[in-house]
C-alpha positions in Angstrom: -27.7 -9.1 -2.3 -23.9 -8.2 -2.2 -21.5 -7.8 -5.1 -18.2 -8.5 -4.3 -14.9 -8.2 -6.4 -11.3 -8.0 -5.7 -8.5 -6.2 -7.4 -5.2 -6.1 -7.4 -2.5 -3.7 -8.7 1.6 -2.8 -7.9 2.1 0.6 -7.6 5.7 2.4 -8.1 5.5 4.1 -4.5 6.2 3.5 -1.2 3.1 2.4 1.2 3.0 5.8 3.1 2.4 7.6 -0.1 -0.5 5.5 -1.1 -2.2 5.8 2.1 -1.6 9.3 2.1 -3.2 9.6 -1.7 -5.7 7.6 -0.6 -6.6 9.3 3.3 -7.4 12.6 0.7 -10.7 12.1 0.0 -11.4 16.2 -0.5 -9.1 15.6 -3.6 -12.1 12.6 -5.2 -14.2 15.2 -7.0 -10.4 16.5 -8.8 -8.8 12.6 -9.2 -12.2 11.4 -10.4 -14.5 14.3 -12.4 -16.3 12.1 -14.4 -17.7 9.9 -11.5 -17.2 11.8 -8.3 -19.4 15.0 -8.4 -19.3 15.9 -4.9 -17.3 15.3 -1.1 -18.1 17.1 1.9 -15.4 15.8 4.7 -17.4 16.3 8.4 -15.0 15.5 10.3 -11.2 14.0 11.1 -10.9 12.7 14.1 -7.6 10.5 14.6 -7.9 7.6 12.6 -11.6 8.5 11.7 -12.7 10.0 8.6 -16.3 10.7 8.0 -17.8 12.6 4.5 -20.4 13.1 2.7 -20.1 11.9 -1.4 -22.4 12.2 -4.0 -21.4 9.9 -7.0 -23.1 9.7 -11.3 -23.0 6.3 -12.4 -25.9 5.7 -15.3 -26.6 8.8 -15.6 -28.0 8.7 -11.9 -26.8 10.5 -8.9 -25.9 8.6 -5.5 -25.5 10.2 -2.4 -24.1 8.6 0.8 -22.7 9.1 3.9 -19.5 7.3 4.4 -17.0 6.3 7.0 -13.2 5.7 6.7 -11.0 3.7 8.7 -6.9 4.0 9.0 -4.6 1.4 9.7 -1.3 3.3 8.8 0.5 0.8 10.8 -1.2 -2.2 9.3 -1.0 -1.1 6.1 -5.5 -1.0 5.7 -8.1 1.6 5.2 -11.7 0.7 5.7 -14.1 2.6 3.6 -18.4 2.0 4.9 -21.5 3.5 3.6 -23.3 4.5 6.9 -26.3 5.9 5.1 -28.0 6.6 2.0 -27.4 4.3 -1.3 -25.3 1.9 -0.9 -25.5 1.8 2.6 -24.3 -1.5 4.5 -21.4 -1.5 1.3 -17.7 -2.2 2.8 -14.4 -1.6 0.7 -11.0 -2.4 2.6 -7.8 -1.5 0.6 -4.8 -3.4 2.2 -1.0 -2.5 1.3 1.9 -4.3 1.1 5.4 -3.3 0.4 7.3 -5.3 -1.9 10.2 -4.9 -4.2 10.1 -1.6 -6.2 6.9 -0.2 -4.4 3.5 -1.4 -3.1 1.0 -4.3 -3.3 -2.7 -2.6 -3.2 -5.3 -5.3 -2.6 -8.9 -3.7 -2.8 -12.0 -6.0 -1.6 -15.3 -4.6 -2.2 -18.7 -5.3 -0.8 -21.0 -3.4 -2.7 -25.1 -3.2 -1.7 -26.1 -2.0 -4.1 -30.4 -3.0 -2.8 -33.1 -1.9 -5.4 -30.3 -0.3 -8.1 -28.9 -3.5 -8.4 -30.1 -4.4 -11.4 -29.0 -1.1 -13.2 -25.3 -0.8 -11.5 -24.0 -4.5 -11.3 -22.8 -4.9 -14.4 -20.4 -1.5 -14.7 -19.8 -1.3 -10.8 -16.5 -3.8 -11.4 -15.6 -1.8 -14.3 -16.0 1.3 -13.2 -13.5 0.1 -9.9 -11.3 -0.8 -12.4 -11.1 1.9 -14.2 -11.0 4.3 -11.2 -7.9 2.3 -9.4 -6.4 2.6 -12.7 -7.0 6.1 -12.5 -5.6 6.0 -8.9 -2.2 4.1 -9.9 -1.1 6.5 -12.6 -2.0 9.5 -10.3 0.2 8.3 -7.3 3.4 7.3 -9.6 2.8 10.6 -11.1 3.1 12.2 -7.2 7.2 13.5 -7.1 8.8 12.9 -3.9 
């Protein structure tokens, strides 16, 4: 079964910066303490990013092997669990400049499998909450 959600959020920055914030996933285990525990980045290769991440939600640990996508000049980056929990889950963040900064549109297709039943309820939430996270960090960025 697949969770889906979508949220939405205006940032005070221009698009490059938010794809640039977001391109960092080294920086996830910093941004995010309480939920990212772990990111091991094997390799960049152009638009390519592929890393290792090893997430606590529930008390439980999640490890997966993920790969990310950039669109700078579209404006998308595609985020896929290639193995381990969560694998076959798809998030694609699009951006959109508009007056006084960017529209961030994040869809998420979460498989969650088996740990459904445990992670359903507080995966929205936890999104949320992170993005909100996320939002405050990049207005905070100067320059």
């Amino acid at each position: 079964m697949v969770f889906r959600f979508e949220l939405v959020r205006t940032i005070r920055a221009d698009r490059g910066k938010v794809l640039s914030y977001f391109t960092r996933v080294e920086d996830l285990p910093r941004l995010h303490p309480t939920y990212v525990k772990a990111v091991n980045v094997i390799s960049r290769e152009g638009n390519r990013i592929l890393f290792e991440q090893e997430v606590q939600m529930k008390g439980r640990r999640l490890r997966s092997k993920n790969q990310m996508m950039v669109f700078p000049d579209q404006g998308r980056i595609e985020v896929q669990t290639l193995e381990g929990d969560g694998r076959g889950s798809k998030v694609t963040m699009m951006c959109m400049e508009v007056s006084g900064g960017t529209l961030l549109r994040l869809l998420g297709e979460l498989r969650l499998g088996p740990l459904e039943f445990l992670f359903k309820g507080v995966a929205r939430s936890l999104a949320e909450k992170t993005l909100d996270e996320d939002v405050r960090n990049i207005e905070a960025i100067k320059g």
